[in-house]
C-alpha positions as CSV (number, residue, x, y, z in Angstrom):
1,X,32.1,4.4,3.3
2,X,30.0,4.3,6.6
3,X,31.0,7.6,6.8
4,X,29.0,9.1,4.2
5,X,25.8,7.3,5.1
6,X,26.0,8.6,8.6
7,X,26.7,12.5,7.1
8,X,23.9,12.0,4.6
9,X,21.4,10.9,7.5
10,X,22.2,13.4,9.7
11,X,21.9,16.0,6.6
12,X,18.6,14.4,6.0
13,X,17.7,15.0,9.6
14,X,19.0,18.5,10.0
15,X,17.0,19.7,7.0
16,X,13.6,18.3,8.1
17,X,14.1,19.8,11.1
18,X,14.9,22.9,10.2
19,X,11.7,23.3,8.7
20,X,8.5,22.9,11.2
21,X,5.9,24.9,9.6
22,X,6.9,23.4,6.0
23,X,6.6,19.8,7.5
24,X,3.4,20.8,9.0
25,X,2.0,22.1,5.5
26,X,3.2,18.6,3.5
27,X,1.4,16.5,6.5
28,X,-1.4,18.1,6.4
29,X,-1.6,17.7,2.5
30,X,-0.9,14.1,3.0
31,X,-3.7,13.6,5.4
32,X,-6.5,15.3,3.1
33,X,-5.5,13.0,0.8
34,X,-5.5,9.9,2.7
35,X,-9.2,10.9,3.8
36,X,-10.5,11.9,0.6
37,X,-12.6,8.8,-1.0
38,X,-12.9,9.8,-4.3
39,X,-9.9,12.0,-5.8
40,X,-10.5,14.6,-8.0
41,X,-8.7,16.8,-10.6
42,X,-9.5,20.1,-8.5
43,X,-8.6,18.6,-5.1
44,X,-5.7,17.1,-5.6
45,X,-2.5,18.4,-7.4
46,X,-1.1,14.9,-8.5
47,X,-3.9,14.9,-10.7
48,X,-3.6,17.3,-13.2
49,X,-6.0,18.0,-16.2
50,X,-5.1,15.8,-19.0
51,X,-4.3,13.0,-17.3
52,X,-5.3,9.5,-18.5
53,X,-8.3,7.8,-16.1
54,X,-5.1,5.2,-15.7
55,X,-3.1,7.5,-14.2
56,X,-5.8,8.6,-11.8
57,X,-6.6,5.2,-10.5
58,X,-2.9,4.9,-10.1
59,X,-2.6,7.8,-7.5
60,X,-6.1,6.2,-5.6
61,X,-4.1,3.2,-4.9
62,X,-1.3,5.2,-2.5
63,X,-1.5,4.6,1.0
64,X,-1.1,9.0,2.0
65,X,-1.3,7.7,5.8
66,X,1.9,6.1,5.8
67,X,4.7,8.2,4.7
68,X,8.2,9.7,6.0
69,X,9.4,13.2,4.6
70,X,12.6,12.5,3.5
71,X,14.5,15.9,2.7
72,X,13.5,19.4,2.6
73,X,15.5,22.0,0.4
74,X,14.5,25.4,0.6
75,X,14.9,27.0,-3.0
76,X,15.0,30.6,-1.6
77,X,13.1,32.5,1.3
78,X,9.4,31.5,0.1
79,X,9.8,28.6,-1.7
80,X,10.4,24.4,-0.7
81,X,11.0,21.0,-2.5
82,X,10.1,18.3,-0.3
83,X,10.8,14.8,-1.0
84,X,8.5,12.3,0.0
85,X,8.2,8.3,0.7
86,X,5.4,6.4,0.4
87,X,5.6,3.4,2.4
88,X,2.6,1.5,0.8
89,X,3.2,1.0,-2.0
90,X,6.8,1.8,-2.1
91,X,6.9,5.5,-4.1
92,X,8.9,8.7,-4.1
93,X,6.8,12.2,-4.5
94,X,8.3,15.3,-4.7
95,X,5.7,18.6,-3.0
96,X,6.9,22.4,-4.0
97,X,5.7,24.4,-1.1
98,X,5.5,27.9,-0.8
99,X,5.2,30.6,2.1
100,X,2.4,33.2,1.9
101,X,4.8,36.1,1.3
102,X,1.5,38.6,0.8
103,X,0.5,37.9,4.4
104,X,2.4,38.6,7.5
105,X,1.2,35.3,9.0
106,X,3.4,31.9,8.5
107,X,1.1,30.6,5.8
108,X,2.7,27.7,3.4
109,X,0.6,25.9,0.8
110,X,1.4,22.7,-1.7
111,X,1.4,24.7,-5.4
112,X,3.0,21.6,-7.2
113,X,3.6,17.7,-7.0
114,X,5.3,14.8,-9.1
115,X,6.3,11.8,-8.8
């Protein structure tokens, strides 16, 4: 059984790895949001339009400082889920991140999040 742990941590480790400039987009998405004081629904894609003012305050509570990227999975050339864990309080995002594929420069932006 040991086995499989050790497989599926060094999987875990291999693909966040294997993805620099996609790691690099998702912390610097996590550390505008640990500076912003006030969130809003155009700056931030965990808040969507609709959402309840409860679910707002929820996302204001998250520590965004203190975090470890947990997987990456590449869904094609351009596009990336990225699993995410908040340490404070405990909570699993997910960020979809995709490459600039218009531009001939390594650009990668957060288009979509959930928890």
């Amino acid at each position: 059984m040991w086995k499989i742990y050790i497989l599926v941590g060094m999987l875990c480790l291999t693909s966040c790895s294997k993805y620099p400039e996609v790691k690099e987009c998702v912390q610097k998405y996590l550390e505008e949001m640990a500076n912003h004081d006030s969130i809003s629904i155009n700056d931030n894609l965990l808040i969507k339009p609709g959402d309840s003012p409860k679910t707002m305050n929820d996302y204001k509570c998250y520590n965004y400082s203190d975090y470890k990227i947990t997987n990456i999975i590449s869904r094609g050339d351009s596009l990336f889920k990225v699993a995410v864990e908040l340490i404070s309080p405990k909570r699993e995002i997910a960020l979809l991140v995709e490459k600039d594929t218009i531009k001939n420069e390594n650009s990668y932006s957060v288009i979509d999040s959930w928890c």
